[in-house]
SEKEMAR-868901 format. One record per residue (C-alpha): residue number from 1; x, y, z; residue in one letter. Coordinates in steps of 0.2 Angstrom, whole numbers, plus 5000, padded with zeros to 4 digits. Example, Ala and Ser with C-alpha at 12.3 -4.5 7.8 and 13.67 -1.06 7.14 Angstrom:
2
PT     k      X      Y      Z   r
PT     1   5062   4978   5039   A
PT     2   5068   4995   5036   S
REM end
This chain:
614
PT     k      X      Y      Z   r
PT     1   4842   5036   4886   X
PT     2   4857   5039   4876   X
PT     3   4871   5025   4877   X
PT     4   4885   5028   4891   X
PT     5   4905   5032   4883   X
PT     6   4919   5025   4894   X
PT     7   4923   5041   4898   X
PT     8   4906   5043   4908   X
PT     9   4909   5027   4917   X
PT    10   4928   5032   4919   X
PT    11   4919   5048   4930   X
PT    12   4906   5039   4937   X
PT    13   4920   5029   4947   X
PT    14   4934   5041   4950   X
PT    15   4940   5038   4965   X
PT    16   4931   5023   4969   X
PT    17   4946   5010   4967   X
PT    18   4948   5002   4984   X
PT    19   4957   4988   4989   X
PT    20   4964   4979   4976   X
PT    21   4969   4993   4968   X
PT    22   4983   4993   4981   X
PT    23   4984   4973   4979   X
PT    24   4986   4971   4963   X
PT    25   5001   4985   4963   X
PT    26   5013   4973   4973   X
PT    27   5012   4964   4956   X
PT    28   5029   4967   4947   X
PT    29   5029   4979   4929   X
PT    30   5033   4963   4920   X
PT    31   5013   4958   4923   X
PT    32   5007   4970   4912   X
PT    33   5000   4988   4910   X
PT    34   4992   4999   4921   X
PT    35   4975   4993   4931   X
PT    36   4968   5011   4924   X
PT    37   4957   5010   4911   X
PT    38   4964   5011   4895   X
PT    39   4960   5027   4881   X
PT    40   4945   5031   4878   X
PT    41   4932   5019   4869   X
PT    42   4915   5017   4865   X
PT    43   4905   5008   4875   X
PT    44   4889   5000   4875   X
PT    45   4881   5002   4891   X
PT    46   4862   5002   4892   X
PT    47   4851   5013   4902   X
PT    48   4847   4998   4912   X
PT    49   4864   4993   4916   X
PT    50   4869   5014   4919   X
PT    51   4854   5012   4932   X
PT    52   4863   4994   4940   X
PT    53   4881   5004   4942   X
PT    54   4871   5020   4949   X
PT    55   4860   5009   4961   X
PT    56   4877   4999   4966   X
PT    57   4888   5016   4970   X
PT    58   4872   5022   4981   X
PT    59   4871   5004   4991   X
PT    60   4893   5007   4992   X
PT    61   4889   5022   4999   X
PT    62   4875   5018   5012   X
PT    63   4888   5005   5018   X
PT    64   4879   4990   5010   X
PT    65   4894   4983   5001   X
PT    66   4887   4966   4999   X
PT    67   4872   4972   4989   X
PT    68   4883   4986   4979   X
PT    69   4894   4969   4975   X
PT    70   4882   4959   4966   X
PT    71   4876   4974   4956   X
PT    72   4891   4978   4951   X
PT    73   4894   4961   4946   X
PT    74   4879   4958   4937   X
PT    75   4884   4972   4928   X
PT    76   4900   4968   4924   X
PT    77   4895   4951   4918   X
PT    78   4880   4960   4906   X
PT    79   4893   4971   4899   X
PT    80   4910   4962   4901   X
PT    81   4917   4979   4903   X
PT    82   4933   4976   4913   X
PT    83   4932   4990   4921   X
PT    84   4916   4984   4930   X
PT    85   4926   4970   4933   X
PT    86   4939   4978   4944   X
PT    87   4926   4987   4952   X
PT    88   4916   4974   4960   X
PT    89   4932   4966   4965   X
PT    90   4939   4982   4974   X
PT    91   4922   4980   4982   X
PT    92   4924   4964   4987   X
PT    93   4941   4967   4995   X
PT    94   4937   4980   5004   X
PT    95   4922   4972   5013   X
PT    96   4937   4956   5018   X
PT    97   4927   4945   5009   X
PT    98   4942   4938   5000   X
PT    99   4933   4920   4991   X
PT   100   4918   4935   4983   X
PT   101   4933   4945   4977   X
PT   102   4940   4928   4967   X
PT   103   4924   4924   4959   X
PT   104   4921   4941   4953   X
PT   105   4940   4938   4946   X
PT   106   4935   4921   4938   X
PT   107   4921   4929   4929   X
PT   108   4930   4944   4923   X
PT   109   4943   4928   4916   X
PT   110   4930   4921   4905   X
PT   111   4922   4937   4900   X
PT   112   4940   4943   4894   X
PT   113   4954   4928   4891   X
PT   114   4969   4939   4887   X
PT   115   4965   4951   4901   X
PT   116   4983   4954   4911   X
PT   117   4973   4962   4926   X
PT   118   4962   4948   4929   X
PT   119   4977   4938   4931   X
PT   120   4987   4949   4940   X
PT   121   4971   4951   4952   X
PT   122   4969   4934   4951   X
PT   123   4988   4929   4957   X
PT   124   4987   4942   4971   X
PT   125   4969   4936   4978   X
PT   126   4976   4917   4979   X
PT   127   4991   4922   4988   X
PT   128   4982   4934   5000   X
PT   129   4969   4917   5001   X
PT   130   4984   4904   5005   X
PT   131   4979   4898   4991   X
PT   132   4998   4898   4983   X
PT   133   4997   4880   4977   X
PT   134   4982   4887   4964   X
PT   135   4990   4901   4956   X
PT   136   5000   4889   4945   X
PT   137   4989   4890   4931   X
PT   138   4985   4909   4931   X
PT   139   5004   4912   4932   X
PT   140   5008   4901   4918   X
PT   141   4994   4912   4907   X
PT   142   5000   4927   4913   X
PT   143   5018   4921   4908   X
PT   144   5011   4915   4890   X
PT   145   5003   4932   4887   X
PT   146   5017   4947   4893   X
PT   147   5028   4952   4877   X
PT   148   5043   4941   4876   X
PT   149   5054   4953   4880   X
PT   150   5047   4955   4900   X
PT   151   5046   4936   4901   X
PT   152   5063   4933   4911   X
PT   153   5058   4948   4922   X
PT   154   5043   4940   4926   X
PT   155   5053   4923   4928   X
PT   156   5064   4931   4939   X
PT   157   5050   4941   4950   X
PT   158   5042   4924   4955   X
PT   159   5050   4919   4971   X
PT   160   5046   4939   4977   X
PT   161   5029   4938   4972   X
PT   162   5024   4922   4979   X
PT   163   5034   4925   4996   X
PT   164   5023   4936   5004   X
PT   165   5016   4923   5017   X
PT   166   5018   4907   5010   X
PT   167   5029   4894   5017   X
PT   168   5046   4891   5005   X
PT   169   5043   4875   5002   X
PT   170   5026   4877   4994   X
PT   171   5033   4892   4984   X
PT   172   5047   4878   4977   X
PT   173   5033   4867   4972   X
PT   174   5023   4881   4961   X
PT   175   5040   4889   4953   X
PT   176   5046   4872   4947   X
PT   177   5029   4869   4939   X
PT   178   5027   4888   4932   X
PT   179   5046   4889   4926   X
PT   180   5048   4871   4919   X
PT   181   5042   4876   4900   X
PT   182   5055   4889   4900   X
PT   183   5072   4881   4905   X
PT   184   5075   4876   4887   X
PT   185   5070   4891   4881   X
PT   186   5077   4898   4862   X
PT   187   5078   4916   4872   X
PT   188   5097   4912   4884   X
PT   189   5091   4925   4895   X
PT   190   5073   4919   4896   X
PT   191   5079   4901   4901   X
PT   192   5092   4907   4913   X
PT   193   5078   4919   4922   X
PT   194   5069   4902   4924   X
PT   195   5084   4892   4931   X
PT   196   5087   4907   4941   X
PT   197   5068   4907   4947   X
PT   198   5070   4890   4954   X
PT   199   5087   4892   4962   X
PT   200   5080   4906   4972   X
PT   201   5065   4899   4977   X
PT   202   5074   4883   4982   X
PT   203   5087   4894   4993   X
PT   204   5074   4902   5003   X
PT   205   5067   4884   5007   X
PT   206   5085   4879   5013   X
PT   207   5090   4868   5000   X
PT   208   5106   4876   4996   X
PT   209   5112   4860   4986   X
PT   210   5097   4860   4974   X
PT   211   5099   4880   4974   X
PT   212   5117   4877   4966   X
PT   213   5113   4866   4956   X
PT   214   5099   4877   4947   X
PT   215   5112   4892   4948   X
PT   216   5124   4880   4935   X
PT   217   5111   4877   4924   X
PT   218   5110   4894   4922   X
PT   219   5124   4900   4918   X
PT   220   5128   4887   4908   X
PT   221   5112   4891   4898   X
PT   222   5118   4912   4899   X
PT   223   5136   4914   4907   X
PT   224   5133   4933   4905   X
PT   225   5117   4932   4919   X
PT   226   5117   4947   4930   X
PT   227   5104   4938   4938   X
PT   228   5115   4922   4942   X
PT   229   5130   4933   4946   X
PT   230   5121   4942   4959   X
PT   231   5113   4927   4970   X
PT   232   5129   4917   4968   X
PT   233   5135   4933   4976   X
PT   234   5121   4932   4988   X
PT   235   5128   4912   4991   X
PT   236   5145   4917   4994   X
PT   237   5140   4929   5008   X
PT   238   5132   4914   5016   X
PT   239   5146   4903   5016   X
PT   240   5145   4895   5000   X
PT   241   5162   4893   4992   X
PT   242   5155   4884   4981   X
PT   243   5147   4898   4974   X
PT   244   5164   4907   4969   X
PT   245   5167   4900   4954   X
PT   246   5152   4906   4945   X
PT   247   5157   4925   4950   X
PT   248   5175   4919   4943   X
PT   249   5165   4912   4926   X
PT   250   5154   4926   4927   X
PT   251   5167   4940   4926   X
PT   252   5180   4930   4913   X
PT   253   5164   4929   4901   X
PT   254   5160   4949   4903   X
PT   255   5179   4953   4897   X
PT   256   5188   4970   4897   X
PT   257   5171   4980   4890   X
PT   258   5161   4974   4903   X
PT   259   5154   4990   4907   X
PT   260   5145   4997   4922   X
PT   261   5138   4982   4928   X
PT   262   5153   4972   4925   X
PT   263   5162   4984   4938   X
PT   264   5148   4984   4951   X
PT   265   5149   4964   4952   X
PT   266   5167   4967   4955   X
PT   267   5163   4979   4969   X
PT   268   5150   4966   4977   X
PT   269   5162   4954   4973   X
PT   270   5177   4963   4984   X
PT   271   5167   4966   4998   X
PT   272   5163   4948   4999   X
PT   273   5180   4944   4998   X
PT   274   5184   4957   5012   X
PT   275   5172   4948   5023   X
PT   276   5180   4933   5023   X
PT   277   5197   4940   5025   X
PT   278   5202   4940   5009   X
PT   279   5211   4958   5010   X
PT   280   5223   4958   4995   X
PT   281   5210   4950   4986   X
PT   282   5198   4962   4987   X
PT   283   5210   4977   4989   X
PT   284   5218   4971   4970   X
PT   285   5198   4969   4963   X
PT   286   5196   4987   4973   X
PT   287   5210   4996   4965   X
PT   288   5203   4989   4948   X
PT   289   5188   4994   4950   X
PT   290   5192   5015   4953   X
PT   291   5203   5014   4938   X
PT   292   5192   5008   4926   X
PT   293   5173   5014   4935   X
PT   294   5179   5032   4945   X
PT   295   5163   5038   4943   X
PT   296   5156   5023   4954   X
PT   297   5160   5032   4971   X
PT   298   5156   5018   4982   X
PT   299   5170   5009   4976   X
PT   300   5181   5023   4983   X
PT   301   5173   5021   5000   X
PT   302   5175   5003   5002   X
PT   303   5193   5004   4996   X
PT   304   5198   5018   5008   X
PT   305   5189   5008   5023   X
PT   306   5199   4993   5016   X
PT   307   5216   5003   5015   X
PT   308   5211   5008   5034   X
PT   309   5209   4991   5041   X
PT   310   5224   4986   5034   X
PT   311   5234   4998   5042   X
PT   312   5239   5010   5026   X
PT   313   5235   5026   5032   X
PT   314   5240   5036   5021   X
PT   315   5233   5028   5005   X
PT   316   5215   5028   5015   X
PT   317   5214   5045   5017   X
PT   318   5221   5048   4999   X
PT   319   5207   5038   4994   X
PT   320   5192   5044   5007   X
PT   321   5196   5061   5001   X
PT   322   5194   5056   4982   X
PT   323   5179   5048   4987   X
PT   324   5172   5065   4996   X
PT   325   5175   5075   4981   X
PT   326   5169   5064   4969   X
PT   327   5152   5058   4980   X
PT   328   5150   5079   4982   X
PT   329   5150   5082   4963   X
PT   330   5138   5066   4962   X
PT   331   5128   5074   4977   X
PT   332   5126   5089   4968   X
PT   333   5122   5085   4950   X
PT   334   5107   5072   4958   X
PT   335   5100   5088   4968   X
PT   336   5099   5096   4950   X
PT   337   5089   5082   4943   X
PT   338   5071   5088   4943   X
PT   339   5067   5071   4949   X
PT   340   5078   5073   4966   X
PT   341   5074   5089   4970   X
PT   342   5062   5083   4982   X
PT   343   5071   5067   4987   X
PT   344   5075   5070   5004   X
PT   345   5057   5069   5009   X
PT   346   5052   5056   4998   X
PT   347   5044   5041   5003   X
PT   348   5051   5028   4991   X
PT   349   5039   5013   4988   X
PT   350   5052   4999   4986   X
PT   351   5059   5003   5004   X
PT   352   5074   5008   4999   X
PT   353   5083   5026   5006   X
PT   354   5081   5039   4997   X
PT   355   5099   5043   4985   X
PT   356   5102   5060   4996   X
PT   357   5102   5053   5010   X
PT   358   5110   5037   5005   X
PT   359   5126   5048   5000   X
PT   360   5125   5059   5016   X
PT   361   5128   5042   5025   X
PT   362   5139   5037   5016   X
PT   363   5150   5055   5016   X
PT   364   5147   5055   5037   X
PT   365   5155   5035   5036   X
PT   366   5169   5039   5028   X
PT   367   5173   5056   5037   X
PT   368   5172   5044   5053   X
PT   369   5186   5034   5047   X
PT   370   5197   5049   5040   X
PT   371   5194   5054   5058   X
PT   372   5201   5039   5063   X
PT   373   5216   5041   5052   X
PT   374   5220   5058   5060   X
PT   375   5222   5049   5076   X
PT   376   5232   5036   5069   X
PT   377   5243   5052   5066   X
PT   378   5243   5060   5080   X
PT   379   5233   5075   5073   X
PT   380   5220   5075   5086   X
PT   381   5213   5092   5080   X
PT   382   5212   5085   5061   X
PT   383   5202   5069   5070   X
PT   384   5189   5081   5079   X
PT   385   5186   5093   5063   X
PT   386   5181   5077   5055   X
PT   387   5169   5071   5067   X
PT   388   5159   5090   5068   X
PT   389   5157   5089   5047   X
PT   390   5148   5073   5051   X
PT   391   5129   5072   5047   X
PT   392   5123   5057   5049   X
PT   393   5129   5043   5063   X
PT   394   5123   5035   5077   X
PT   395   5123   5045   5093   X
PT   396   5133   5031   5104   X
PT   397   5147   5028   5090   X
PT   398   5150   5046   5088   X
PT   399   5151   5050   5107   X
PT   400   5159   5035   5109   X
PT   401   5175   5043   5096   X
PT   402   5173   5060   5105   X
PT   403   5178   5050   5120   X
PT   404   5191   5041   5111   X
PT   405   5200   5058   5108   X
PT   406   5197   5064   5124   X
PT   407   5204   5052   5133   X
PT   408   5220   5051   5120   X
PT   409   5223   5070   5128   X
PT   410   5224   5063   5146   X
PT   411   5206   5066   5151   X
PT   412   5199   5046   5153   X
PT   413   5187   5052   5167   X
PT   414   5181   5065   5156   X
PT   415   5178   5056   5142   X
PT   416   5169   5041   5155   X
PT   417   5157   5055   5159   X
PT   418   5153   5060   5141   X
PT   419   5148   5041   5138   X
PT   420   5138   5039   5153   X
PT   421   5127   5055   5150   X
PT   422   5120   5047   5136   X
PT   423   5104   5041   5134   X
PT   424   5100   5023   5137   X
PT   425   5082   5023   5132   X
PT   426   5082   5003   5126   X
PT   427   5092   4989   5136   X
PT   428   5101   4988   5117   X
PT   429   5107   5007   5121   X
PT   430   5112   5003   5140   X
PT   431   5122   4989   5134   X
PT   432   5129   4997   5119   X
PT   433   5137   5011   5133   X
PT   434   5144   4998   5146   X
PT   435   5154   4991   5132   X
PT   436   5160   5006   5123   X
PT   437   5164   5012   5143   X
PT   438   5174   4998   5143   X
PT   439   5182   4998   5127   X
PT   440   5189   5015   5132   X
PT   441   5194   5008   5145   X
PT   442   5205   4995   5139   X
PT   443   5212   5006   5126   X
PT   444   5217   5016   5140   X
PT   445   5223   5003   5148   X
PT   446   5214   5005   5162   X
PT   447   5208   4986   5165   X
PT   448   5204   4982   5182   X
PT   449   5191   4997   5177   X
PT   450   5187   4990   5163   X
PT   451   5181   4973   5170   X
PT   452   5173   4980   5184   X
PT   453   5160   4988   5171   X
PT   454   5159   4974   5161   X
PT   455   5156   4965   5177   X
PT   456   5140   4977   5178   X
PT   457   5136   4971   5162   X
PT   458   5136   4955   5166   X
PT   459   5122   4958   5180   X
PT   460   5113   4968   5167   X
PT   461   5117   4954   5153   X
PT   462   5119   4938   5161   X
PT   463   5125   4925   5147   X
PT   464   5129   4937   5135   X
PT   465   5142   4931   5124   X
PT   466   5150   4947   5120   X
PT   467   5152   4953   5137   X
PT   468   5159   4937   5144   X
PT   469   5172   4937   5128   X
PT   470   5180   4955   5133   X
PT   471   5182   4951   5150   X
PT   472   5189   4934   5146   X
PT   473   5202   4946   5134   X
PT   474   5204   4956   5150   X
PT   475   5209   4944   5161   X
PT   476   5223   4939   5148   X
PT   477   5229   4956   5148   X
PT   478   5231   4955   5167   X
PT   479   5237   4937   5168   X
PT   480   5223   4927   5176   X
PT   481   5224   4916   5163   X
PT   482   5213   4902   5175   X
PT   483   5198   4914   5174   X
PT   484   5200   4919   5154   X
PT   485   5199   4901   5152   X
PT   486   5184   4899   5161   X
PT   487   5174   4913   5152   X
PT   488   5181   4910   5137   X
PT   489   5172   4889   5139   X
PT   490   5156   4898   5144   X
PT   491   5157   4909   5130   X
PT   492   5160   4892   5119   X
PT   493   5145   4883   5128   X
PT   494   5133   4897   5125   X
PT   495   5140   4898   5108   X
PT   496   5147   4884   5101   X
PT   497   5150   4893   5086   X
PT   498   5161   4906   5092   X
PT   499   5175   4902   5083   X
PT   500   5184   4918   5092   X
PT   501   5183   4908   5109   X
PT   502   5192   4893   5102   X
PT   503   5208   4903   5094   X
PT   504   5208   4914   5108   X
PT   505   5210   4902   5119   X
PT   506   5222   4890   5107   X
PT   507   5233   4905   5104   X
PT   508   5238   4909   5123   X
PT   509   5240   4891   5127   X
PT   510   5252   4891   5111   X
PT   511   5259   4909   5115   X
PT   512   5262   4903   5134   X
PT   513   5270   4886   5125   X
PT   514   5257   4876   5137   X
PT   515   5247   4860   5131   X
PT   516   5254   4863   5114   X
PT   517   5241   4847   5109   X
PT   518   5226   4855   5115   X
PT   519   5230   4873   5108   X
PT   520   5232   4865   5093   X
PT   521   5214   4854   5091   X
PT   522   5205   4871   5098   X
PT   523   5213   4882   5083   X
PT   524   5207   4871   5071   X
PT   525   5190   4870   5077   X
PT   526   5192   4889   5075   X
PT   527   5198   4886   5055   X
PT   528   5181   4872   5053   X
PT   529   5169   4885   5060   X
PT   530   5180   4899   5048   X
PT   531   5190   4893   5035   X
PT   532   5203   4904   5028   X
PT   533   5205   4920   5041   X
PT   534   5221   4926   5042   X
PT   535   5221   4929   5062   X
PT   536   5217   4909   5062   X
PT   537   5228   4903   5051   X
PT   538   5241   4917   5062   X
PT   539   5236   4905   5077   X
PT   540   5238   4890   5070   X
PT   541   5254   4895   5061   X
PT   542   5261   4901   5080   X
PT   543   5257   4884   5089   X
PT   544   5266   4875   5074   X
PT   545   5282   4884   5078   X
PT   546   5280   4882   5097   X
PT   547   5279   4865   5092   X
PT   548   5295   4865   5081   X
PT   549   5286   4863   5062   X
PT   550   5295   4877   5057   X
PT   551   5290   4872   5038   X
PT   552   5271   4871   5044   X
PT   553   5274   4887   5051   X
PT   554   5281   4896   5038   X
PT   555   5265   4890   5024   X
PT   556   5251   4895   5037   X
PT   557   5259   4913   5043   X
PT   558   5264   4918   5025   X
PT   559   5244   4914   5018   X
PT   560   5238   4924   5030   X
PT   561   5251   4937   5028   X
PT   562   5246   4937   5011   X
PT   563   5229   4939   5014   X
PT   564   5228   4951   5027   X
PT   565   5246   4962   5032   X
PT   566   5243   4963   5050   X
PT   567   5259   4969   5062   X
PT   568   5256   4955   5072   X
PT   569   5256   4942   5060   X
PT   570   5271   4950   5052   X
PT   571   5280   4950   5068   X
PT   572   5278   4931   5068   X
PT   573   5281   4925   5052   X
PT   574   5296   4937   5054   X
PT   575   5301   4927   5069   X
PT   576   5300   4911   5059   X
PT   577   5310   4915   5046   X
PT   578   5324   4921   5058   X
PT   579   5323   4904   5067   X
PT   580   5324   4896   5050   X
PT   581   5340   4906   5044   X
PT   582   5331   4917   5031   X
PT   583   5336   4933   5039   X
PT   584   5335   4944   5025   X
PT   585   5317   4940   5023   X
PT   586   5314   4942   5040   X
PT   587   5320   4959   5042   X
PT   588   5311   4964   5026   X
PT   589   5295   4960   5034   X
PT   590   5298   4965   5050   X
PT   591   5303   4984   5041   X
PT   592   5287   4983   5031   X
PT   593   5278   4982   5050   X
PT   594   5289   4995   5058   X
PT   595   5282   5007   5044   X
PT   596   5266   5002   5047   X
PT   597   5264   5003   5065   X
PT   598   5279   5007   5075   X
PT   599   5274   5004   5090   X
PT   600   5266   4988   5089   X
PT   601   5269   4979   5106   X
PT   602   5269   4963   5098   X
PT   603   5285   4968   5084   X
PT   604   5292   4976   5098   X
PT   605   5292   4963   5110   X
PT   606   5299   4950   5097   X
PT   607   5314   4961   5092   X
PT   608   5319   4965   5110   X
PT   609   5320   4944   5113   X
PT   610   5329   4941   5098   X
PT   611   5338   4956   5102   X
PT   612   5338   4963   5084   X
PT   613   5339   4980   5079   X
PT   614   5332   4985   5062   X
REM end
């Protein structure tokens, strides 16, 4: 019999990958090449070992894995063809018999050294095994043999790979052993992918401390490290200041030519800052950012929603509507992409949405808030047009700003019935209509009907934090300050972390000038659970001028001005610099509220005692 080509074998098994060859696809690119078989070679297969693969794939077929296995196997070892290899693997995997899968593995490892799938297959198997503690030396080989230019991906894919499963403090142990021959590497970006490594894998395990501590070796080792940047990014968002100064580092290293990915730090960066109140922070990185990057249309988004929030109107449409034109042409250059076309209906393998739809979301968010605007106007029409060209948005919020409009035209019991026709399929969707019910109702002012929904919430939800809080901010509004104290202590037993409950109620002891003391310790708890947010800081500003620190006052009331414009901290720290004789100042920023928001209760309340006109 004629000697079998690679091209035979390569028929002979079409199709026929199972198991593993899924496996071995959660392996990162870095690994190596594809687990299909490589060009065309000769081969030497006898005509004995053609009759073990064809005796093999006739056992698979009459559902004798176990048997088709060992042939394949054998045959695999005889040849050393890797192919063979992989096959009796797949095999092996299939049939769940994970510790036959691995020695099939080990023997293809001896029968080729250098081979990348082995490894990969190898790596894979161990973890699927909860075997994580053995795939130290396999990983370090695998490392050794991919082209240096994929070693600090392959560093940095570690922590991902190995997570699938294992317990954190186990993947620490590997990484530190795997990585450790790197962190001094020649290659900056190879030894800060290793530091990186680590400082992930340690994060994951909760040892933030030891997680910073890689982060600063490396970027000490690279300062330019996108992948330092972005988990110091990541420690940030979880309350890390510490983090900070390696974004700061980070972006004085990148310079004025920075490029795209210098700008899309700065956006991650922003909206961090945002999130932690930071607002002329961010809105400064923000404005940067669409100057220098206009193309990069999420930054138009997240300024607009920024310029929203902080009461500028105007500019946020402005923006929203430079954003809308800018994600349509983006929109409709990607549907041209012969790589797009199709997207919509795409299932993308690394979970992520597809960019269609991706931008459709985004377009509908910021139409919501342009409606929003137009309310803020008084152009109720302008505020509905917005809401019919929205695409994509959760039924509930979109009803719940139908209502909203509705119920600014005079028609509250209308716009109660629109919210209460909805469906409530989940307790999550039953609850998430008892509160917007209520919501409208406040809003309307409406608030013994308020609380006597959120009451049936209460039945619904007993102990639900968020119920207890908006009916504790009802009963301020109507005066039963005794019973928003005691929901607002609940809500702080249930939650001790609610740092909301504890300003709450500081700042209407401090706004009734009542047990000045106490309102004072409870606001401060707030600032330890939240350090740095303006409405605190507004809080504990207030109680210091109830309590005649006027100096104190002023510091606190004009840092979180600073931070975050809001009417009713403008309206204080006006009333502060009044009392201190700096009333220039104060009517300065009292006019930059009035143009705002008018009709703040809060400015107007303060300018009718002091009996100022403006």
């Amino acid at each position: 019999m004629q000697k079998l080509r690679r091209p035979v074998l390569a028929l002979l098994m079409a199709g026929a990958t199972l198991g593993v060859g899924a496996a071995s696809g959660l392996m990162p690119a870095w690994a190596g090449t594809s687990t299909k078989p490589s060009t065309a070679q000769n081969s030497a297969l006898s005509g004995e070992l053609f009759h073990l693969i064809l005796i093999g794939e006739l056992e698979l077929r009459a559902q004798n894995p176990g048997a088709a296995y060992q042939l394949l196997l054998d045959a695999a070892r005889r040849s050393k063809e890797e192919a063979l290899f992989r096959r009796a693997t797949d095999i092996a995997v299939e049939a769940r018999a994970g510790d036959q899968a691995l020695s099939a593995v080990q023997a293809w490892r001896v029968a080729a050294p250098k081979s990348l799938d082995a490894l990969r297959y190898e790596v894979q198997l161990l973890i699927a095994l909860n075997r994580v503690g053995d795939t130290v030396e396999p990983l370090k080989t695998l490392l050794g043999l991919i082209p240096p230019a994929d070693r600090a991906g392959g560093l940095l894919a570690l922590p991902r790979t190995l997570g699938r499963g294992a317990k954190p403090e186990a993947i620490v142990g590997v990484v530190e052993r795997v990585v450790a021959p790197y962190q001094k590497d020649a290659d900056p970006a190879v030894a800060a992918a290793a530091w990186v490594a680590l400082a992930r894998a340690r994060l994951a395990a909760e040892r933030v401390d030891e997680s910073l501590a890689a982060l600063q070796s490396a970027q000490q080792v690279q300062p330019q490290s996108e992948a330092a940047v972005l988990l110091a990014l990541e420690l940030m968002s979880k309350a890390q200041p510490v983090a900070e100064p390696m974004v700061q580092r980070y972006l004085k290293a990148q310079g004025p030519a920075g490029g795209s990915t210098l700008n899309a730090v700065r956006l991650i960066y922003a909206r961090g800052l945002a999130g932690q109140e930071r607002h002329g922070e961010a809105l400064g990185l923000l404005q940067t950012v669409t100057r220098e990057a206009p193309d990069l249309t999420e930054a138009w988004l997240t300024l607009g929603a920024l310029q929203f929030e902080l009461r500028q109107y105007t500019e946020s449409e402005q923006t929203l509507g430079e954003f809308l034109v800018r994600s349509e042409r983006a929109g409709a250059l990607a549907s041209g992409h012969p790589d797009t076309v199709e997207a919509d209906d795409a299932d993308r393998p690394d979970g992520r949405p597809d960019p269609q739809s991706e931008l459709r979301r985004q377009r509908s968010q910021a139409m919501m808030v342009l409606s929003q605007a137009a309310e803020k106007r008084g152009d109720l029409r302008a505020a509905e047009a917005w809401l019919d060209r929205i695409e994509e948005a959760p039924a509930l919020l979109l009803q719940s700003r139908r209502a909203t409009l509705m119920a600014q035209r005079g028609d509250v019991d209308g716009a109660r019935r629109l919210l209460q026709d909805l469906p409530a399929d989940t307790p999550e969707a039953a609850r998430g209509k008892l509160m917007a019910e209520a919501t409208l109702l406040r809003e309307a002012k409406r608030w013994g009907q308020a609380d006597a929904v959120l009451q049936g919430a209460e039945e619904l939800f007993p102990n639900d934090v968020d119920v207890l809080y908006e009916r504790a901010m009802l009963a301020e509004k109507r005066q039963r300050y005794e019973e928003m104290e005691v929901l607002l202590r609940k809500v702080i037993q249930l939650q001790p972390q609610h740092h909301h409950a504890y300003n709450a109620l500081g700042y209407t002891l401090a706004d009734r000038n009542v047990r000045l003391p106490e309102a004072r310790a409870l606001i401060q708890r707030a600032l330890e659970l939240a350090p740095g947010e303006p409405y605190l800081l507004d809080s504990l500003g207030w109680v210091a001028y109830r309590m005649g620190r006027h100096q104190e006052a002023l510091e606190a009331l004009q840092t979180a001005y600073a931070s975050r414009p809001d009417p009713e901290i403008g309206a204080h720290l006006g009333e502060v610099l009044w009392v201190m004789g700096r009333k220039d100042e104060a009517a300065r920023v009292w006019r930059e509220v009035q143009q705002r928001d008018a009709a703040n209760e809060v400015l107007q309340e303060t300018l009718q005692r002091l009996k100022i006109r403006l």
